[in-house]
PDB file of N, H, CA, C and O in Angstrom:
ATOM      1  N   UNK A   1      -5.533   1.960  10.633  1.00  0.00           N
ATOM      2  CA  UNK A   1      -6.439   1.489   9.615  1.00  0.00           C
ATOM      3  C   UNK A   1      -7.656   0.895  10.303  1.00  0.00           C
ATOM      4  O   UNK A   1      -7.476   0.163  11.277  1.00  0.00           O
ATOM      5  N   UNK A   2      -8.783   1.135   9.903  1.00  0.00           N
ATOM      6  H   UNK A   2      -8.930   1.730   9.112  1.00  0.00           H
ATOM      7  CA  UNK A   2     -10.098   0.585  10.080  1.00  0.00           C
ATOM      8  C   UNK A   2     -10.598   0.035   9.370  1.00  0.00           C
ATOM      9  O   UNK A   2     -10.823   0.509   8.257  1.00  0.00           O
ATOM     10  N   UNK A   3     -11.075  -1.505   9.813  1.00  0.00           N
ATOM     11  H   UNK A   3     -10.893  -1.890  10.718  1.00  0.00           H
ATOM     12  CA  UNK A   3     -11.970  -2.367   8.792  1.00  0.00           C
ATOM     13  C   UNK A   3     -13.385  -2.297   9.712  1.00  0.00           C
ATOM     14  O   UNK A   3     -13.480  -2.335  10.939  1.00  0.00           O
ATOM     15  N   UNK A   4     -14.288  -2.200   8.856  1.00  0.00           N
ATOM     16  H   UNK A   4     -14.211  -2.169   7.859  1.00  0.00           H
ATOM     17  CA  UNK A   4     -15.486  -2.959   9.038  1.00  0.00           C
ATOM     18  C   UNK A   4     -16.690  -3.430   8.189  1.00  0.00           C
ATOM     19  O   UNK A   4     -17.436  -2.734   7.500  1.00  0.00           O
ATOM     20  N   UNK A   5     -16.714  -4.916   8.416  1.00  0.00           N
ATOM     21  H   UNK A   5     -16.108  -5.481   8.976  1.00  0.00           H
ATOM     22  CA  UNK A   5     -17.638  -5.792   7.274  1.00  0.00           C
ATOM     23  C   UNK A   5     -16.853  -5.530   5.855  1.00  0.00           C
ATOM     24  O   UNK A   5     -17.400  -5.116   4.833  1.00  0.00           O
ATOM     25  N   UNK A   6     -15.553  -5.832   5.987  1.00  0.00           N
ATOM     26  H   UNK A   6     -15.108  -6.168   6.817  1.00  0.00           H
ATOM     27  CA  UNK A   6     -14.343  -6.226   4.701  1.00  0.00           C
ATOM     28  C   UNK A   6     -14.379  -4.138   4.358  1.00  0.00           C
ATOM     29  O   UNK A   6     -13.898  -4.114   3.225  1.00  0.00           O
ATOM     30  N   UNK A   7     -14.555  -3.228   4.586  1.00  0.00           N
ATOM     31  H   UNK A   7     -14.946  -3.247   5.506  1.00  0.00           H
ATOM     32  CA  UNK A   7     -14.393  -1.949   4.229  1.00  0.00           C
ATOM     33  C   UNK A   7     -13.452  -1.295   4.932  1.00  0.00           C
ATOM     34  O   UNK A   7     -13.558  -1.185   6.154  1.00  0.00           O
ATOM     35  N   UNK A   8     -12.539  -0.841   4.329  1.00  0.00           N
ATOM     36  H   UNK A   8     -12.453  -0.931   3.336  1.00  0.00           H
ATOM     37  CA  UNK A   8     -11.423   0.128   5.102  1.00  0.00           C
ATOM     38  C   UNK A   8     -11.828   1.542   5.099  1.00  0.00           C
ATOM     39  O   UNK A   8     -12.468   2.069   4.189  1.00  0.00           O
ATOM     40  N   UNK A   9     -11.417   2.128   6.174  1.00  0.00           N
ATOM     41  H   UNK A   9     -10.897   1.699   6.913  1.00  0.00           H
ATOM     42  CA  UNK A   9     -11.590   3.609   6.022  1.00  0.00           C
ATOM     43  C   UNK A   9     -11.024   4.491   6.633  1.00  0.00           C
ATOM     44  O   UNK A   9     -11.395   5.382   7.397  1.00  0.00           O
ATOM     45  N   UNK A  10      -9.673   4.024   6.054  1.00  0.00           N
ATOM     46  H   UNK A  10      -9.372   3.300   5.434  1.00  0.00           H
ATOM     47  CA  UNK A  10      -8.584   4.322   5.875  1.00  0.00           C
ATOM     48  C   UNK A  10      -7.623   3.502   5.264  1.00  0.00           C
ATOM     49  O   UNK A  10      -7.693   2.311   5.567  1.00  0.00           O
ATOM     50  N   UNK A  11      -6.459   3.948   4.227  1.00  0.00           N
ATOM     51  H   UNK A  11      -6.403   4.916   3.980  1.00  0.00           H
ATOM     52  CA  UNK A  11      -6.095   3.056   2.998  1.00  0.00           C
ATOM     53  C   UNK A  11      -4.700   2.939   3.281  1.00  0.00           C
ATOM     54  O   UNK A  11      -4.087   3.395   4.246  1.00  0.00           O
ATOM     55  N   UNK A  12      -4.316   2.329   2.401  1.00  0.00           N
ATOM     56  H   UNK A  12      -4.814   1.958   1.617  1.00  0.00           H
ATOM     57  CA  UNK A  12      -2.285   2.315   2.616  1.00  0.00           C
ATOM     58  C   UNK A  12      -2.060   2.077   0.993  1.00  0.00           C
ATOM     59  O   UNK A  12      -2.717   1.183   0.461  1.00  0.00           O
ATOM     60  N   UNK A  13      -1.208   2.806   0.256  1.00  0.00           N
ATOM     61  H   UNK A  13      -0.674   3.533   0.688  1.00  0.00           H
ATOM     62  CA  UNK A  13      -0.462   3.656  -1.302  1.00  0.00           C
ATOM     63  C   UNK A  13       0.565   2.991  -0.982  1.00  0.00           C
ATOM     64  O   UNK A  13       1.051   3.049   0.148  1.00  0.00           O
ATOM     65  N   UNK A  14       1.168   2.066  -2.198  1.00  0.00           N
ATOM     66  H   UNK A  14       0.773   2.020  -3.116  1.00  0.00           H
ATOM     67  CA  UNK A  14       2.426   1.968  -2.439  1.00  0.00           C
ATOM     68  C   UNK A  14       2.871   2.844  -3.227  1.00  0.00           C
ATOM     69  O   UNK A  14       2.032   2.546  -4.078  1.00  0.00           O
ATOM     70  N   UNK A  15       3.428   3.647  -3.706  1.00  0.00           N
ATOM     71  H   UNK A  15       4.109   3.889  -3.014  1.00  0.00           H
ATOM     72  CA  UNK A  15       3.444   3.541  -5.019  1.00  0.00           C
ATOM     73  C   UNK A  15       4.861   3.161  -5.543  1.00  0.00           C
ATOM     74  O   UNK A  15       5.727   3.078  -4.671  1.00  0.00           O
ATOM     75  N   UNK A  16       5.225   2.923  -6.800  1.00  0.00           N
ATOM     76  H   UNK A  16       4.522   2.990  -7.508  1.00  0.00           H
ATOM     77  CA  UNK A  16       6.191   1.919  -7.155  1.00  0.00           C
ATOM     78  C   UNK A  16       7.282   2.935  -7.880  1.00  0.00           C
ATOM     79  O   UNK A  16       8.388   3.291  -7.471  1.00  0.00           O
ATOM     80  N   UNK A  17       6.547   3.291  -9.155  1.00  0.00           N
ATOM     81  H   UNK A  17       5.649   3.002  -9.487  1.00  0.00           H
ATOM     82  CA  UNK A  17       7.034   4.498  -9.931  1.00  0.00           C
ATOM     83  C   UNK A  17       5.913   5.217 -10.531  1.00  0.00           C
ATOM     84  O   UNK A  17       6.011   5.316 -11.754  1.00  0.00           O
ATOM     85  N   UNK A  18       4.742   5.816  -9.942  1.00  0.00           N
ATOM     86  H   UNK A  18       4.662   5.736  -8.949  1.00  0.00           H
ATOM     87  CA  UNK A  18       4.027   6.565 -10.593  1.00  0.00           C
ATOM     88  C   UNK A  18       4.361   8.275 -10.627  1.00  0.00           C
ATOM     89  O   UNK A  18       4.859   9.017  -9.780  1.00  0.00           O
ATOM     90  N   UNK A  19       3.715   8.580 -12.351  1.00  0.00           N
ATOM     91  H   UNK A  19       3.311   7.977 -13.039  1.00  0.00           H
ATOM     92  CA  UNK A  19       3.845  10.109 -12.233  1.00  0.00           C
ATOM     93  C   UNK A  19       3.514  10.859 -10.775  1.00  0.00           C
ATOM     94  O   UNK A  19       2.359  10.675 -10.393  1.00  0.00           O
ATOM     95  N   UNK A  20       4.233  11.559 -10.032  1.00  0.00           N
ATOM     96  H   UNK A  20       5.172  11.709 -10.343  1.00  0.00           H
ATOM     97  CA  UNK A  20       3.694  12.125  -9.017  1.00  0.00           C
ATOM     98  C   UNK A  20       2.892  13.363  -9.247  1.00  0.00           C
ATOM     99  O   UNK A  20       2.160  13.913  -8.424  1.00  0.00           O
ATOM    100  N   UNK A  21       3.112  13.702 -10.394  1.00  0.00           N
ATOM    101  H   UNK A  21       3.707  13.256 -11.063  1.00  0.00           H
ATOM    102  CA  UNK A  21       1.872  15.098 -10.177  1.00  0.00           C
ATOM    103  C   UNK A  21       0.677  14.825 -10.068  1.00  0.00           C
ATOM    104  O   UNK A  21      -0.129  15.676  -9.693  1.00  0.00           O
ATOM    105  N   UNK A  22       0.363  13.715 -10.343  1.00  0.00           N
ATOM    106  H   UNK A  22       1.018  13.023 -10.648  1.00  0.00           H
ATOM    107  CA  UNK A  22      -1.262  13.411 -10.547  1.00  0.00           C
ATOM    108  C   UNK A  22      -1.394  13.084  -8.759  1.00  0.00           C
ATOM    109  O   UNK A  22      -2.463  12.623  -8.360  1.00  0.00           O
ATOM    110  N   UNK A  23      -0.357  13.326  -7.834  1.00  0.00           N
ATOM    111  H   UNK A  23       0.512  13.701  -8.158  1.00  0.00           H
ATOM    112  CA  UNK A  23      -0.785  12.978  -6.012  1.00  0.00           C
ATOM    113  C   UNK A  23      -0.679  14.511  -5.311  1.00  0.00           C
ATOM    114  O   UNK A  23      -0.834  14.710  -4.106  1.00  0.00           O
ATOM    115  N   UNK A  24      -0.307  15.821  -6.570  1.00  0.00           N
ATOM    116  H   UNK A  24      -0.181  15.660  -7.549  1.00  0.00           H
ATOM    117  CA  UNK A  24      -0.005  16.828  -5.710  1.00  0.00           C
ATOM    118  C   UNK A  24      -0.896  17.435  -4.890  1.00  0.00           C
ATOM    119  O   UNK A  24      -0.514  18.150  -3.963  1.00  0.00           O
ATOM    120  N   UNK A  25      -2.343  17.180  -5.184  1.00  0.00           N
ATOM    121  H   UNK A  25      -2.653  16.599  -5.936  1.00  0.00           H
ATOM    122  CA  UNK A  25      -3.408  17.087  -4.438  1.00  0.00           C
ATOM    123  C   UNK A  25      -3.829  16.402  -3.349  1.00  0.00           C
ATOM    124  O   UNK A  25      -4.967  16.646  -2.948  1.00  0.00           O
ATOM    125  N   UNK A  26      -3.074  15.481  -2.694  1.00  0.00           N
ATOM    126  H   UNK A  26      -2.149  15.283  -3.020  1.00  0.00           H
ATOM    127  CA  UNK A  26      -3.026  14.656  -1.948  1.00  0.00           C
ATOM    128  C   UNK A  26      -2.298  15.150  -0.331  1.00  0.00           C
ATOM    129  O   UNK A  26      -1.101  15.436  -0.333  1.00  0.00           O
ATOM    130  N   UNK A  27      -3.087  15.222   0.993  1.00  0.00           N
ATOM    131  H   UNK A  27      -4.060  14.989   0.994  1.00  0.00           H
ATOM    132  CA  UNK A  27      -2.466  15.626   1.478  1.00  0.00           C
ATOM    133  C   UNK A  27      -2.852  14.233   2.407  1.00  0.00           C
ATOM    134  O   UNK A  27      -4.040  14.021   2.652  1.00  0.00           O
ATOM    135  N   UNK A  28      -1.749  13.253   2.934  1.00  0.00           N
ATOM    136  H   UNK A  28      -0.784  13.425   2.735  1.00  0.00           H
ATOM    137  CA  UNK A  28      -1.794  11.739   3.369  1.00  0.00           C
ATOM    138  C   UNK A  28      -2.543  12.067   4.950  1.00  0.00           C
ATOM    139  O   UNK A  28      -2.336  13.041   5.674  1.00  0.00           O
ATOM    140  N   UNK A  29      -3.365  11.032   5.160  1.00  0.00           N
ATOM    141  H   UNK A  29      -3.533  10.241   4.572  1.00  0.00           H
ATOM    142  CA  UNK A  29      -2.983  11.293   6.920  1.00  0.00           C
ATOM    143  C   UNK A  29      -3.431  12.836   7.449  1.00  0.00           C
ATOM    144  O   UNK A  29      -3.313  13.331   8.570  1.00  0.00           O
ATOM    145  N   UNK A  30      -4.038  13.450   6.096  1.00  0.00           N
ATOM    146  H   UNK A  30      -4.133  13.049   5.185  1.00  0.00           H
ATOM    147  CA  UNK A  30      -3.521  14.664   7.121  1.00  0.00           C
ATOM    148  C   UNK A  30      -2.806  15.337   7.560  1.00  0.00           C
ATOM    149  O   UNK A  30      -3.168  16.224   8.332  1.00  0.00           O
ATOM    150  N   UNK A  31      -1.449  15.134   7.193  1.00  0.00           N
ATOM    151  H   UNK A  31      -1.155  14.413   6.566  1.00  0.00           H
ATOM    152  CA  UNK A  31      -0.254  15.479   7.263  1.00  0.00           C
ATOM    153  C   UNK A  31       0.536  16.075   6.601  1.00  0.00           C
ATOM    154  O   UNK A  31       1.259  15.640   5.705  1.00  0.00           O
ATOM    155  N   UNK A  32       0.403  17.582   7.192  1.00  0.00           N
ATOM    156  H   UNK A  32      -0.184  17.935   7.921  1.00  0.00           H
ATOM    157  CA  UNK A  32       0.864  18.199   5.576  1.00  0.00           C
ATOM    158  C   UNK A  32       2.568  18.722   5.843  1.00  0.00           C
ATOM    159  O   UNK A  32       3.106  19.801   5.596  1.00  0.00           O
ATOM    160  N   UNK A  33       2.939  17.857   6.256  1.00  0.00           N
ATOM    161  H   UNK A  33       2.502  16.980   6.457  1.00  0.00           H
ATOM    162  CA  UNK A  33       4.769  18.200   6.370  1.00  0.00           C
ATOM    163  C   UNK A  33       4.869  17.032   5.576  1.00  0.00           C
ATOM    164  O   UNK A  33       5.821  17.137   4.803  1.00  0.00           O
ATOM    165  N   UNK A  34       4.360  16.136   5.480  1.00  0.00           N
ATOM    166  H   UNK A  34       3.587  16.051   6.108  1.00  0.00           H
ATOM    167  CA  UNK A  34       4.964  15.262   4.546  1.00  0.00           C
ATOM    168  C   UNK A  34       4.003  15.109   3.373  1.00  0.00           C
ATOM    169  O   UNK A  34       2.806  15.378   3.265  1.00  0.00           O
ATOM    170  N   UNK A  35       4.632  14.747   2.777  1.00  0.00           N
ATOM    171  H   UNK A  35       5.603  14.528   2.864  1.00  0.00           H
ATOM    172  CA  UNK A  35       4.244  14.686   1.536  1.00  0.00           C
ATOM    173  C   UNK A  35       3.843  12.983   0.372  1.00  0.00           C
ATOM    174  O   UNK A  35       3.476  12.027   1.055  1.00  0.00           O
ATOM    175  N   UNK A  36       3.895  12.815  -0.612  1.00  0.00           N
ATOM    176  H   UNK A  36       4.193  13.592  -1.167  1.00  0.00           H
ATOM    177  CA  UNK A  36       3.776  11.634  -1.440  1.00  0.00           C
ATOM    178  C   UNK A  36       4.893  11.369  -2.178  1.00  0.00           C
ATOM    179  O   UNK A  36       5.408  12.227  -2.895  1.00  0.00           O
ATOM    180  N   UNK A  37       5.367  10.113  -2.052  1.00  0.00           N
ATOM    181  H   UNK A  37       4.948   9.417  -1.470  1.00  0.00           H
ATOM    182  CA  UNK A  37       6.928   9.922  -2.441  1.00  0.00           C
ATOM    183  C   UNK A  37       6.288   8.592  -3.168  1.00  0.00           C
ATOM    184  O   UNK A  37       5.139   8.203  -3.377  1.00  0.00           O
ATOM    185  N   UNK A  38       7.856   7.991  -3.505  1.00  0.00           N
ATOM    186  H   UNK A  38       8.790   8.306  -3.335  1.00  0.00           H
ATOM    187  CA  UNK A  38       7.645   6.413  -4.197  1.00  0.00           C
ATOM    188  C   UNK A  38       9.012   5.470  -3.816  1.00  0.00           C
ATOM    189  O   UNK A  38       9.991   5.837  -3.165  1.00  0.00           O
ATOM    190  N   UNK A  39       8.817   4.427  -4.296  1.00  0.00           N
ATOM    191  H   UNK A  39       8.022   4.129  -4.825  1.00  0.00           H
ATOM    192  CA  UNK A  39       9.965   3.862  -4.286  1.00  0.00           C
ATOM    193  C   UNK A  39      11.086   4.026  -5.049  1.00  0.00           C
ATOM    194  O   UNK A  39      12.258   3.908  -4.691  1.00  0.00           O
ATOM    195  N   UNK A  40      10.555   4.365  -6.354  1.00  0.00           N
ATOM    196  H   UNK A  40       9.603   4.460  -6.645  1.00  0.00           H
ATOM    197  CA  UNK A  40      11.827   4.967  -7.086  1.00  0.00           C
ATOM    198  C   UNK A  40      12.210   6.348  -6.715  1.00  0.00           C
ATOM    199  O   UNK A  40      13.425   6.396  -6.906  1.00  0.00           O
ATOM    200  N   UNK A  41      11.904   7.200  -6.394  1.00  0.00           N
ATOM    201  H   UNK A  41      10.917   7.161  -6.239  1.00  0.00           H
ATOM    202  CA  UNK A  41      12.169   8.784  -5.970  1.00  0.00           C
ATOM    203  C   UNK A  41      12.822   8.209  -4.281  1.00  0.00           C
ATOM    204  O   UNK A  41      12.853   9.144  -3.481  1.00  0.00           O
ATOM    205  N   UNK A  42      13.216   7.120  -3.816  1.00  0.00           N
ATOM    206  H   UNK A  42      13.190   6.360  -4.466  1.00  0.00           H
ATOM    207  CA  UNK A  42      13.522   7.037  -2.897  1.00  0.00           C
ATOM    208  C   UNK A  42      14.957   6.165  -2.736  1.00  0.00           C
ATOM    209  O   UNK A  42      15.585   6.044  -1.684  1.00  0.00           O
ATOM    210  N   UNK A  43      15.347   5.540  -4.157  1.00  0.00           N
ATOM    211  H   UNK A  43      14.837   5.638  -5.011  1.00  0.00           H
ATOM    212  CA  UNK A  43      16.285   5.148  -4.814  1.00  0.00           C
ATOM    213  C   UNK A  43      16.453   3.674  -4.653  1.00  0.00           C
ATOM    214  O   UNK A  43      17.493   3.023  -4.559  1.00  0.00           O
ATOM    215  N   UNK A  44      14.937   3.202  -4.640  1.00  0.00           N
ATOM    216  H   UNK A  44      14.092   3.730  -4.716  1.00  0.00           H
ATOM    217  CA  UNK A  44      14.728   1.799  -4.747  1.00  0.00           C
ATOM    218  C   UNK A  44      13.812   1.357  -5.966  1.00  0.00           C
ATOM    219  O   UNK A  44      12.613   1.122  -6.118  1.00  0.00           O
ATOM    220  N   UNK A  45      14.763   1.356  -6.632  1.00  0.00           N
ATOM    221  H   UNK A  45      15.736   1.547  -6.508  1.00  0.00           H
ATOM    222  CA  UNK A  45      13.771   0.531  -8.306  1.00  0.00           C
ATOM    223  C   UNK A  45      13.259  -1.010  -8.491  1.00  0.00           C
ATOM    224  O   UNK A  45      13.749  -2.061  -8.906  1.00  0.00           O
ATOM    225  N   UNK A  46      12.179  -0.635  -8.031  1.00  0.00           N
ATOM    226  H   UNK A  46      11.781   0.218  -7.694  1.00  0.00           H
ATOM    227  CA  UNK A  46      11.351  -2.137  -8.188  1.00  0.00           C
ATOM    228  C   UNK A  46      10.296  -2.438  -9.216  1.00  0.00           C
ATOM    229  O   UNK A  46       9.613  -1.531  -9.693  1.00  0.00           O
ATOM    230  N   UNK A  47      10.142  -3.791  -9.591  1.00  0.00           N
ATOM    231  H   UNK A  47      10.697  -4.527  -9.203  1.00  0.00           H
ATOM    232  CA  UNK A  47       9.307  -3.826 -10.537  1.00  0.00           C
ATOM    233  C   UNK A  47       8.057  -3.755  -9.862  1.00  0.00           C
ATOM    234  O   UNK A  47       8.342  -3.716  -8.665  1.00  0.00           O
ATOM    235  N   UNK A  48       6.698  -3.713 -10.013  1.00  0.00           N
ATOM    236  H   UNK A  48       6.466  -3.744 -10.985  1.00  0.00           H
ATOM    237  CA  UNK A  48       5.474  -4.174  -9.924  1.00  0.00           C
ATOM    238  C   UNK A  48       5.459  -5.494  -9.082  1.00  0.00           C
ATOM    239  O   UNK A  48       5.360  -5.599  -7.860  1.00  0.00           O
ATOM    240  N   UNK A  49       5.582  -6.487 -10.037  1.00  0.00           N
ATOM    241  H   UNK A  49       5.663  -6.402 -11.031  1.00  0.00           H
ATOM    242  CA  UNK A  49       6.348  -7.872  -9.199  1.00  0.00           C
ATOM    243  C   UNK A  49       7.166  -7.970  -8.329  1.00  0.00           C
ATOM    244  O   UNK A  49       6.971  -8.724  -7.376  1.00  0.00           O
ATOM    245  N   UNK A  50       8.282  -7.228  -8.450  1.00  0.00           N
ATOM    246  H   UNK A  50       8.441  -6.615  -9.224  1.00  0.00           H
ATOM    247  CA  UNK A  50       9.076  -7.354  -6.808  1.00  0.00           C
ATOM    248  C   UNK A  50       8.156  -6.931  -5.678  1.00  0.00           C
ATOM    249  O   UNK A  50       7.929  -7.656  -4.709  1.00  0.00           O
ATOM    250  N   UNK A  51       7.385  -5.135  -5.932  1.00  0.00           N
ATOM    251  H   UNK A  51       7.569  -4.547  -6.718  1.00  0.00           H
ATOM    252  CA  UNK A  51       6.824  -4.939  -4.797  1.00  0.00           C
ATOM    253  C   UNK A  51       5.915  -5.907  -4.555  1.00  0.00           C
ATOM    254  O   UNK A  51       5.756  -5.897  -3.334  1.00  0.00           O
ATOM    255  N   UNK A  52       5.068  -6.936  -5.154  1.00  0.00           N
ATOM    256  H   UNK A  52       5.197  -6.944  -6.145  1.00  0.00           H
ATOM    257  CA  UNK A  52       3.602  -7.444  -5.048  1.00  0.00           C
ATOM    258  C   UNK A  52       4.486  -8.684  -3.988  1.00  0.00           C
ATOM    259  O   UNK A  52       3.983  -8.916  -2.888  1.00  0.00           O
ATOM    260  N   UNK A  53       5.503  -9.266  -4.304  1.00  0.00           N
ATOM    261  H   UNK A  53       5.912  -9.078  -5.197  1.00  0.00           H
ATOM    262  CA  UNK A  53       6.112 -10.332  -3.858  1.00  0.00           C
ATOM    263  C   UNK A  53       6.606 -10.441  -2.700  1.00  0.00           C
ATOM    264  O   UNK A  53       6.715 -11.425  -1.970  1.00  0.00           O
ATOM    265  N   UNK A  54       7.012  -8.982  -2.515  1.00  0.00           N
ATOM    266  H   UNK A  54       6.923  -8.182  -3.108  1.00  0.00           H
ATOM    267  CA  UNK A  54       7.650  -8.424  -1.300  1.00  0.00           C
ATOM    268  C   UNK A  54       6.458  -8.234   0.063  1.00  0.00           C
ATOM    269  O   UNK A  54       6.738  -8.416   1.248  1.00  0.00           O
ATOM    270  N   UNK A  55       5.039  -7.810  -0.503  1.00  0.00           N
ATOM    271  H   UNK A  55       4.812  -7.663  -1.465  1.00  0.00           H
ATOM    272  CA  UNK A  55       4.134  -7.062   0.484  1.00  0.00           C
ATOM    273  C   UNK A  55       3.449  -8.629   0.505  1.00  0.00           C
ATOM    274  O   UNK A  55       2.668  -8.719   1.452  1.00  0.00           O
ATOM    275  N   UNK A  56       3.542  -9.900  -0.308  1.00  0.00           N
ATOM    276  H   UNK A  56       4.176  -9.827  -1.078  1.00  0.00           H
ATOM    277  CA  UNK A  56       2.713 -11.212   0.094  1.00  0.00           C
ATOM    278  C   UNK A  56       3.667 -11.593   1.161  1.00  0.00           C
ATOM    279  O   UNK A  56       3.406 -11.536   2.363  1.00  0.00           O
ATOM    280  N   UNK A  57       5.004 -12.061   0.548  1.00  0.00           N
ATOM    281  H   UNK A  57       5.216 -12.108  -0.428  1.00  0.00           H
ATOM    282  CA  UNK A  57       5.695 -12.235   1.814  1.00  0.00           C
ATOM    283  C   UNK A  57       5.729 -11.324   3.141  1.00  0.00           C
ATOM    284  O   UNK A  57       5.356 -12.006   4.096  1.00  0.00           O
ATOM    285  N   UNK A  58       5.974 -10.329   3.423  1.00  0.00           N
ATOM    286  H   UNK A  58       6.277  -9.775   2.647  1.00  0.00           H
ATOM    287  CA  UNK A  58       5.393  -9.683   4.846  1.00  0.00           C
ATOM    288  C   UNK A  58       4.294 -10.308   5.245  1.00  0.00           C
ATOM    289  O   UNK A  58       4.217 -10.740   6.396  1.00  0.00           O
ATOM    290  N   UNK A  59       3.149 -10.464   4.231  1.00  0.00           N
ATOM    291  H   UNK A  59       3.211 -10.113   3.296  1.00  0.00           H
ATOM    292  CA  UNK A  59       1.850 -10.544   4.964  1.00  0.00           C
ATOM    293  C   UNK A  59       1.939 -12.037   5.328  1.00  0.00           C
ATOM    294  O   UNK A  59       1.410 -12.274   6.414  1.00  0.00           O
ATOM    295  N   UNK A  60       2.362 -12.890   4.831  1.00  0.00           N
ATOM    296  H   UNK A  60       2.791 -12.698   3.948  1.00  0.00           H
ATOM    297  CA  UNK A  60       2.295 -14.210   5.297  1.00  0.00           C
ATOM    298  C   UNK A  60       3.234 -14.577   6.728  1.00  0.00           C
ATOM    299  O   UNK A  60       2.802 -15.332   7.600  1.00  0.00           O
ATOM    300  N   UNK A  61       4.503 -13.945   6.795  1.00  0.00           N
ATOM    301  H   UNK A  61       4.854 -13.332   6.087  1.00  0.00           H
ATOM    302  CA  UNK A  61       5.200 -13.690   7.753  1.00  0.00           C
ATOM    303  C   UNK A  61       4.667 -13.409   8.842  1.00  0.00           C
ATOM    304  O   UNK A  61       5.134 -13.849   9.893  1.00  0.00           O
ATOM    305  N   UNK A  62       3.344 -12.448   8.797  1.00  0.00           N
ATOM    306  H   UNK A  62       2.965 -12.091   7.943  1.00  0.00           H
ATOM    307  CA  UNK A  62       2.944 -11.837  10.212  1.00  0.00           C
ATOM    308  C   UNK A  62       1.403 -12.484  10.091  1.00  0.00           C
ATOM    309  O   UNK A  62       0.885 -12.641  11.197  1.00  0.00           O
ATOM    310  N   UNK A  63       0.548 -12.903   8.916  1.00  0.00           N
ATOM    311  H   UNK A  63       0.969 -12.775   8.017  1.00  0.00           H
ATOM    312  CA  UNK A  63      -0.844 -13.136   9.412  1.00  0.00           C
ATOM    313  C   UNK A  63      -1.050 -14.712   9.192  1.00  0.00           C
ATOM    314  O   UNK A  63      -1.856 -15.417   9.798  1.00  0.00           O
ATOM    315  N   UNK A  64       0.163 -15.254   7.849  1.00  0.00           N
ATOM    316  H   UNK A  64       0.818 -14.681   7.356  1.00  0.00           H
ATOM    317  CA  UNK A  64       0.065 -16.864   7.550  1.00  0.00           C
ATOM    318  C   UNK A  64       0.006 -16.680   6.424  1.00  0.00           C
ATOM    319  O   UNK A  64       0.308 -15.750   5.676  1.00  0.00           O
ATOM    320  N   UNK A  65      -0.713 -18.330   6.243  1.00  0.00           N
ATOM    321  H   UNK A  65      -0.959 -19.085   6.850  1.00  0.00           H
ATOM    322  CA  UNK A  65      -1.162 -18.246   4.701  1.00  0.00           C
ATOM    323  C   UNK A  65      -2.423 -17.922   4.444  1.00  0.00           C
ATOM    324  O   UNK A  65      -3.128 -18.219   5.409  1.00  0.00           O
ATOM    325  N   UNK A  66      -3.260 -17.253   3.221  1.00  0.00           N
ATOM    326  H   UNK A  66      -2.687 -17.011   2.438  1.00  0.00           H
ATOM    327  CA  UNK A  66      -4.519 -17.201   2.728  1.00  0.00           C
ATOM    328  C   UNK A  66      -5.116 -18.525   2.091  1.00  0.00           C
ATOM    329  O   UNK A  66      -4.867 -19.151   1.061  1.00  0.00           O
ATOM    330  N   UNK A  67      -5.989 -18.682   3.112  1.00  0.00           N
ATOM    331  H   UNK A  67      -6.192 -18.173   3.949  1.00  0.00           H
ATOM    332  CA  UNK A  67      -7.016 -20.162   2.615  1.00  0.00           C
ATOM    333  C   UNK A  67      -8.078 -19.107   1.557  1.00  0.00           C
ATOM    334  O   UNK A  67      -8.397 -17.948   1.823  1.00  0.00           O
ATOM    335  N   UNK A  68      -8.403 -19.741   0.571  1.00  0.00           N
ATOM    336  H   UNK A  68      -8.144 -20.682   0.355  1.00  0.00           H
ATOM    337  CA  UNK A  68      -9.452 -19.243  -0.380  1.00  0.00           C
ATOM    338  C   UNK A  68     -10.427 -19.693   0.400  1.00  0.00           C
ATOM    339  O   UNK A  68     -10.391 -20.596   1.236  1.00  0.00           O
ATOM    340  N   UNK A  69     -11.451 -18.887   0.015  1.00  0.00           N
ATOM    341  H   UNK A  69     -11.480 -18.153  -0.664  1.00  0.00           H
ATOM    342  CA  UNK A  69     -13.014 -18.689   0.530  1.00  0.00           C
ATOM    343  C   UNK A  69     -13.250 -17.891   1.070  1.00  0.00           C
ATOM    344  O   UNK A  69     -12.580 -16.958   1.513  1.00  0.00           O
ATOM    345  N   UNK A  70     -14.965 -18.323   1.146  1.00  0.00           N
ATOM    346  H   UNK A  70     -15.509 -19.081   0.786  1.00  0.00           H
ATOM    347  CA  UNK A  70     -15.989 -16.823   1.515  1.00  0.00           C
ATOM    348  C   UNK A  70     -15.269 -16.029   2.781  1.00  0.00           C
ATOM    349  O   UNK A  70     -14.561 -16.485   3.679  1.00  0.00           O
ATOM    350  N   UNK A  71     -15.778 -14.461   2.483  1.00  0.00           N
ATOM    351  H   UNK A  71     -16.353 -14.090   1.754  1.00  0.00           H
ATOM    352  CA  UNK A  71     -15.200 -13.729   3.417  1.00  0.00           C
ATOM    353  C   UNK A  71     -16.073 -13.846   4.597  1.00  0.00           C
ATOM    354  O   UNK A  71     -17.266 -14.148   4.558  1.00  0.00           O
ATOM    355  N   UNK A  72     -15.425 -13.598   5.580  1.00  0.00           N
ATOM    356  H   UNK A  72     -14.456 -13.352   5.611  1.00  0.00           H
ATOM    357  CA  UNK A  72     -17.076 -13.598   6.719  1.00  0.00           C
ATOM    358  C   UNK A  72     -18.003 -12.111   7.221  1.00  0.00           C
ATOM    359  O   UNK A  72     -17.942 -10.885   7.140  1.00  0.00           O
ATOM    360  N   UNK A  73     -18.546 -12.807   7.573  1.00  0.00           N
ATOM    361  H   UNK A  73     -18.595 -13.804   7.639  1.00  0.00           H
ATOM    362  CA  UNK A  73     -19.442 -11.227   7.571  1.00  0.00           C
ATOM    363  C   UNK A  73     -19.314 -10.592   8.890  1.00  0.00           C
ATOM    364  O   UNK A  73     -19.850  -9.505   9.106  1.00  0.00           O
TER     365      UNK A  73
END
């Protein structure tokens, strides 16, 4: 992943339980042996809230906590 001046360019997809046909156009990475999956097609049923709860905790685990305020430039 690449940031620069808060812009990625390159992204990271959860997805939770979305329709997958609307990703069959999607080829990730570049990578066309694999494909677009989810968490439920993977036989983990989570809500919205579990995943959101799950990916704050990781992130605090490895970067801390988020102080509010301006981003820097």
């Amino acid at each position: 992943m690449k940031l620069r001046r808060w812009v990625s360019f390159h992204g990271v997809s959860l997805n939770v339980e979305p329709d997958l046909d609307h990703f069959s156009g999607i080829v990730p990475c570049g990578q066309t042996a694999y494909g677009v999956t989810s968490l439920v097609d993977l036989g983990l049923p989570v809500t919205m809230d579990e995943a959101d709860a799950a990916l704050k905790a990781s992130f605090r685990a490895i970067f801390g906590e988020v102080v509010d305020g301006a981003a820097p430039i």
